[in-house]
C-alpha positions as CSV (number, residue, x, y, z in Angstrom):
1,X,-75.0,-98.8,-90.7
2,X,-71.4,-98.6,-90.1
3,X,-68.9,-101.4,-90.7
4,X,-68.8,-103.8,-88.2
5,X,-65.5,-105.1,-86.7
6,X,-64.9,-107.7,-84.5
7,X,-61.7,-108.0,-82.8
8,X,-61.2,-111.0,-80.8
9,X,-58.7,-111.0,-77.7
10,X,-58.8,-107.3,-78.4
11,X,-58.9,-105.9,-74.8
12,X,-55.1,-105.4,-75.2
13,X,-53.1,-102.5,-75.9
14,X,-53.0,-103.3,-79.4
15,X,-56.6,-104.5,-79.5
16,X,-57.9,-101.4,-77.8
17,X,-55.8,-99.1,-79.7
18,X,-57.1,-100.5,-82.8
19,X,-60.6,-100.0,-81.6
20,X,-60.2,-96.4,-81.1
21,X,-58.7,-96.0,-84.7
22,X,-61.7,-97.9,-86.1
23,X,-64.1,-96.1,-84.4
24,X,-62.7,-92.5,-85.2
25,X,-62.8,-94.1,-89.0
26,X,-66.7,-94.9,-88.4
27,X,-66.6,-98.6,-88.0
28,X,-69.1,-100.1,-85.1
29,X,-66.5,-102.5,-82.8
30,X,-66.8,-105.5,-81.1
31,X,-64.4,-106.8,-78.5
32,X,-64.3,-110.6,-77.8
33,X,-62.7,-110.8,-74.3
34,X,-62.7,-112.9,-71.3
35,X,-63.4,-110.1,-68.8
36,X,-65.7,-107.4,-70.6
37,X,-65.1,-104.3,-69.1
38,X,-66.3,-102.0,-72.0
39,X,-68.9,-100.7,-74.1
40,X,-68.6,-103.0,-76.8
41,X,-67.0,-106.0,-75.3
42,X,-68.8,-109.3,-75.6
43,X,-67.6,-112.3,-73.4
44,X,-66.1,-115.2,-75.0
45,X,-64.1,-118.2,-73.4
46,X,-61.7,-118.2,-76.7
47,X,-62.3,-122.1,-77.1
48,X,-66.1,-122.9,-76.9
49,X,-68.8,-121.5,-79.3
50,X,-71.8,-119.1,-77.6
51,X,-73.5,-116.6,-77.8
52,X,-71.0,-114.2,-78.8
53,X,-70.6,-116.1,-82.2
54,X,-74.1,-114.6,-83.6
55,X,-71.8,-110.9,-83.2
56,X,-70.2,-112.5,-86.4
57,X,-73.0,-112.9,-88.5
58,X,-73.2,-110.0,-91.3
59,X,-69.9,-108.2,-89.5
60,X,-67.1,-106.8,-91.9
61,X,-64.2,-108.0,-90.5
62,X,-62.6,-110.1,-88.6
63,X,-59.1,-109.0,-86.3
64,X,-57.6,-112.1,-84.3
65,X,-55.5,-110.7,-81.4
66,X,-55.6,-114.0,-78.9
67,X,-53.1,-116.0,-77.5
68,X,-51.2,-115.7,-73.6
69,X,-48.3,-114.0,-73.7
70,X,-45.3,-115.3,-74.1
71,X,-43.7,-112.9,-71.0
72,X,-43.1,-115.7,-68.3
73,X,-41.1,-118.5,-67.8
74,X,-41.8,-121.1,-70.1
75,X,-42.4,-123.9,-67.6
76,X,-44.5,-127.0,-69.6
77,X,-47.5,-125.5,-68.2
78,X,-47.0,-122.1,-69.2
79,X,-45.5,-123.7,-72.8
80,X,-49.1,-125.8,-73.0
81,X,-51.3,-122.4,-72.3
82,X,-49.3,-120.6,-74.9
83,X,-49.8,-123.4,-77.9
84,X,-53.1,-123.7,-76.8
85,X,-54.6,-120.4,-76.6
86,X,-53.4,-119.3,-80.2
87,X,-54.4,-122.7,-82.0
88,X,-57.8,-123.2,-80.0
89,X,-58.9,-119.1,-81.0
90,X,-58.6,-120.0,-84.5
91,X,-60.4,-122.8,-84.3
92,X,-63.5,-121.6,-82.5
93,X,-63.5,-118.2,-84.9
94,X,-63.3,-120.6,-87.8
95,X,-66.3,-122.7,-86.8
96,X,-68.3,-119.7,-86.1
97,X,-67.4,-118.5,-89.3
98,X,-68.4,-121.6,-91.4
99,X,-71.9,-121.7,-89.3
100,X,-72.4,-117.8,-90.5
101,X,-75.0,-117.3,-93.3
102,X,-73.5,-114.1,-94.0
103,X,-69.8,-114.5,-93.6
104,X,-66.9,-111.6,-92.6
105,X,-65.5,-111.1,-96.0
106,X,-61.6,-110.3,-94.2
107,X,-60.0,-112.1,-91.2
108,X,-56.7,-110.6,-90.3
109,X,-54.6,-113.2,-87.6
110,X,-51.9,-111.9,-85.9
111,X,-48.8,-113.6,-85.7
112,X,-45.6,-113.4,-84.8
113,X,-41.7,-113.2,-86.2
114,X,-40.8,-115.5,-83.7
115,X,-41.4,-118.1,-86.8
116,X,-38.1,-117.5,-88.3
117,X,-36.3,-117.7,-85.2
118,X,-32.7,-116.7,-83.5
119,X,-31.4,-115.7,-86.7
120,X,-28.7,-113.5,-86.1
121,X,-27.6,-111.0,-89.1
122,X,-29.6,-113.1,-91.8
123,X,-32.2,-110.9,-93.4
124,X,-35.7,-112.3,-92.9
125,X,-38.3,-111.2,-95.3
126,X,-41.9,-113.4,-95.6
127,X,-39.8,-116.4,-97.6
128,X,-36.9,-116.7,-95.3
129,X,-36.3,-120.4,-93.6
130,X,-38.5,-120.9,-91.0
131,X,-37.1,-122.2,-87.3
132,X,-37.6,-125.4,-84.9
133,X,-37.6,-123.9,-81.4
134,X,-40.6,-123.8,-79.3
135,X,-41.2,-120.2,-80.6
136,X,-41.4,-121.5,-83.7
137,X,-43.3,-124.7,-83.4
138,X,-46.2,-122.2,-81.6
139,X,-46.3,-119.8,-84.4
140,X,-46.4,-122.9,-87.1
141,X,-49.1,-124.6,-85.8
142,X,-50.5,-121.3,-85.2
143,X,-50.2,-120.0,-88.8
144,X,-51.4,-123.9,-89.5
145,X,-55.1,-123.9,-87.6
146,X,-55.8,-120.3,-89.7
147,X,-54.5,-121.5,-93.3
148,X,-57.1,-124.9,-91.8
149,X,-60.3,-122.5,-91.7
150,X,-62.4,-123.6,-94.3
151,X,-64.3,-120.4,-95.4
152,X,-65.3,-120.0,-98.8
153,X,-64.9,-116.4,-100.6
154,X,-62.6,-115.4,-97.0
155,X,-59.8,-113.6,-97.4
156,X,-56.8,-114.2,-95.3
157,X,-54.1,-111.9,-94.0
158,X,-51.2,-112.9,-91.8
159,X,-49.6,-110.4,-90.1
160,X,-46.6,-111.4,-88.5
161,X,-46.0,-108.9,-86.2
162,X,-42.3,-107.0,-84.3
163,X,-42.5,-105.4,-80.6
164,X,-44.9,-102.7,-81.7
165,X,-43.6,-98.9,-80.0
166,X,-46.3,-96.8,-79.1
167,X,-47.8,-94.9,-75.8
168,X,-49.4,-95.9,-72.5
169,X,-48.4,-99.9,-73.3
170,X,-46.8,-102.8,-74.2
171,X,-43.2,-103.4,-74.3
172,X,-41.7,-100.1,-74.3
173,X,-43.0,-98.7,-71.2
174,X,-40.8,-101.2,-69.1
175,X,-38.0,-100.9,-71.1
176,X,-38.6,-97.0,-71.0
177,X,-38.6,-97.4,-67.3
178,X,-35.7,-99.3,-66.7
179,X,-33.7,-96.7,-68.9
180,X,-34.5,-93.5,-66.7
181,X,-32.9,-95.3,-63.6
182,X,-30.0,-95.4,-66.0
183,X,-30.4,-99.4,-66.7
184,X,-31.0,-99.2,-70.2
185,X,-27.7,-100.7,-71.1
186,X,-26.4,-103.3,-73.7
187,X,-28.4,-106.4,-73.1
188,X,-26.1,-109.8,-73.5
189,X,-24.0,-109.2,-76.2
190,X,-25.7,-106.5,-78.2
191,X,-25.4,-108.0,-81.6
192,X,-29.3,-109.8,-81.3
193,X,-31.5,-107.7,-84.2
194,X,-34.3,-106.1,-82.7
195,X,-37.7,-105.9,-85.4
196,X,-39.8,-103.2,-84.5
197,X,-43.0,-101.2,-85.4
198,X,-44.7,-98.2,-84.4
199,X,-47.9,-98.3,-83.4
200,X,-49.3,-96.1,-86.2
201,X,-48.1,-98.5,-88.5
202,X,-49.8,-101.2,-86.7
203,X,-53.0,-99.8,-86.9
204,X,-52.2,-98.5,-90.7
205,X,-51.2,-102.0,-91.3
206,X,-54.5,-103.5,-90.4
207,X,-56.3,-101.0,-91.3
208,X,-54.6,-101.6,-95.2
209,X,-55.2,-105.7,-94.6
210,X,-59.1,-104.6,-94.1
211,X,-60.0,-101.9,-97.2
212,X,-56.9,-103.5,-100.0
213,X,-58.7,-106.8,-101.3
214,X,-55.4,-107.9,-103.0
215,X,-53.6,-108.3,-99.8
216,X,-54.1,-112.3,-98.7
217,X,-51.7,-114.4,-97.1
218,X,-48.7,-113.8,-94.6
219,X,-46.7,-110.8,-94.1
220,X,-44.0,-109.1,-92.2
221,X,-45.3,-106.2,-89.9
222,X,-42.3,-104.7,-89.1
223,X,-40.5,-101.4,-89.5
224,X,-38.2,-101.4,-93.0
225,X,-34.8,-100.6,-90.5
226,X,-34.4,-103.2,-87.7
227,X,-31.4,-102.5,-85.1
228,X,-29.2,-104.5,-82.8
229,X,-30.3,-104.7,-79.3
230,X,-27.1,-102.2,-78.9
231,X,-28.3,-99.8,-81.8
232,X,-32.5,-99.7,-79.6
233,X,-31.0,-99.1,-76.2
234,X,-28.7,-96.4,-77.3
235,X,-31.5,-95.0,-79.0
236,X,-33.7,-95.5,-76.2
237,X,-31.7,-93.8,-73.7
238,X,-31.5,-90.5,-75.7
239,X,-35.3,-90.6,-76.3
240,X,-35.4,-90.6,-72.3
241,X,-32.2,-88.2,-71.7
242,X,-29.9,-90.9,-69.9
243,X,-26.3,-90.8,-71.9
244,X,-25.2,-93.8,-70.5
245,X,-26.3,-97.4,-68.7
246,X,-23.6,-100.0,-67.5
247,X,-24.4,-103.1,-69.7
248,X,-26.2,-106.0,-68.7
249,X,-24.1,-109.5,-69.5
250,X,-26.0,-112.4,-70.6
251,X,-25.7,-114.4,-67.0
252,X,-27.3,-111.3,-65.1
253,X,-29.6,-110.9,-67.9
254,X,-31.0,-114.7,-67.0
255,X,-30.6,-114.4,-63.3
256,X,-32.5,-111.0,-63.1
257,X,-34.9,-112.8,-65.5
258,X,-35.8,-115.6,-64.3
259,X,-35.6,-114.1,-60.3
260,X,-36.8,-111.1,-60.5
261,X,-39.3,-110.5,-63.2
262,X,-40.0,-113.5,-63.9
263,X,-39.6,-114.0,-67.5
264,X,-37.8,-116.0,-70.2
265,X,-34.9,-114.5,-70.8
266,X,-34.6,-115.5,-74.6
267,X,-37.1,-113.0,-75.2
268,X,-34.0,-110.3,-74.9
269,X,-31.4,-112.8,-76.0
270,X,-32.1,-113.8,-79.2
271,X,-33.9,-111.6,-82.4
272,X,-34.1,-111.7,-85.9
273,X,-33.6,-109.0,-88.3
274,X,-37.0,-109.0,-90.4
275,X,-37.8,-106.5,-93.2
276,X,-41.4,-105.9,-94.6
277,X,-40.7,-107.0,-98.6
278,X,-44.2,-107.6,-99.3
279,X,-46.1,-104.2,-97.8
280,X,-42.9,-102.1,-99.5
281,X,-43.5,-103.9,-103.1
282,X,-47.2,-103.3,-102.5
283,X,-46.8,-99.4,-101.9
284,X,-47.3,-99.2,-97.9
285,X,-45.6,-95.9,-96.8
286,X,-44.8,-96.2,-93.2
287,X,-45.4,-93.6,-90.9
288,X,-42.3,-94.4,-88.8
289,X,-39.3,-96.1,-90.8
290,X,-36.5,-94.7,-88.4
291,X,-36.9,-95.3,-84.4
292,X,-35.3,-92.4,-83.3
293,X,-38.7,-90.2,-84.4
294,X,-41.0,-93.5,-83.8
295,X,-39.5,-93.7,-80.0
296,X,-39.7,-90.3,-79.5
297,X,-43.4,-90.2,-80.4
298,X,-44.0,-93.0,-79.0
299,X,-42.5,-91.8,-75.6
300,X,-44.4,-88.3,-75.7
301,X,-45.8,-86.7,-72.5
């Protein structure tokens, strides 16, 4: 019988694109959603235990995509749903693990970079200082509920993830858009670090996190060469043949935002420059170190 996966919140375009990898790779998936739509997919309110939690019982792995996204305004509301649906997820995986007689051996928990903060042209690798912002505070208590599961013989693998590049989703496919009607310019003042990752080395990532049982613990999934905000949208505009894009100053960048698509504007505003130490000391050869190939796959007709 083939190795069972279950990836919860994994009717994204990260959580389907990993499904298709594991299946090519012989793996039987399930898909923990709110709104099954495909073979596979098993329904699941992300906070209470049911009947999906007997899919976990003598399953291989475990691939933890949940939480809202953070693309809207962060009203208190929209703040609340955020915190909640990454630290409730954990929870309600962890206690149907412990109730499992026959345990997944791996859980890999997605994460985010967002826990080290706005932190301008300081190098963040997985023991840099960690931030206080709300960003921050979500991915701690995050991080927090998962290092909480109590799981004996589990292994644990953090992955905190970059904007992941890759085809048909995600966060390049606006940008791209915006940058073939020649507004792909300098957003704010240019200088923010942008961590990225292809979305073969997403899926090489995780894949690694399930087969290598000496990986455990948090680490950096991110491409080994981030860029300035300046550096991705120059590069961005000659993977989509524009030359030039008038730039966007940081009071348009909040007006058009907030008014328009309604977003948090941060989310363009700030970075961090994060490097992968850990997967580069442990031998992971990435499929995509430099963007100008990994947008230019990742952009392919």
């Amino acid at each position: 019988m083939a190795n069972k996966a279950i990836l919860a919140g994994g009717s994204g375009f990260l959580g389907r694109a990993l499904a298709r990898e594991l299946v090519r790779g012989g793996w039987q998936v399930v898909v923990l959603t709110r709104t099954p739509q495909e073979p596979g997919d098993v329904a699941w309110d992300a906070t209470t235990l049911g009947p999906w939690a007997d899919e976990l019982e003598g399953a291989a792995a475990i691939v933890n995509f949940t939480g809202r996204s953070v693309n809207c305004i962060h009203t208190p509301e929209n703040k609340r749903l955020i915190l909640e649906s990454r630290v409730n997820s954990v929870r309600v995986l962890g206690a149907a693990v412990a109730r499992c007689h026959r345990p997944p051996p791996v859980w890999v928990q997605c994460a985010t970079l967002a826990l080290y903060g706005n932190a301008g042209d300081r190098v963040c690798d997985e023991q840099a200082p960690l931030a206080d912002d709300f960003s921050a505070q979500v991915s701690r208590q995050w991080e927090a509920a998962f290092a909480a599961v109590a799981a004996p013989g589990l292994r644990q693998v953090v992955l905190r993830i970059g904007i992941v590049l890759g085809p048909g989703g995600g966060g390049l496919t606006p940008l791209a858009k915006l940058a073939r009607r020649f507004l792909g310019g300098t957003v704010g003042s240019g200088r923010q670090y942008f961590s990225w990752l292809h979305l073969a080395d997403m899926n090489g990532i995780i894949l690694r996190a399930l087969s290598q049982p000496e990986m455990a613990g948090a680490y950096n999934a991110c491409a080994p060469n981030p860029v300035t905000n300046a550096e991705f949208m120059r590069a961005l505009r000659h993977a989509v043949g524009r030359p030039w894009s008038p730039p966007a100053p940081e009071w348009a960048v909040r007006f058009g935002a907030h008014y328009f698509m309604r977003t948090d504007a941060d989310l363009a505003l700030t970075g961090r420059r994060c490097v992968p130490r850990r997967l580069l000391e442990e031998g992971y050869q990435f499929q995509f170190p430099e963007l100008g190939p990994a947008l230019r796959d990742a952009l392919a007709e």
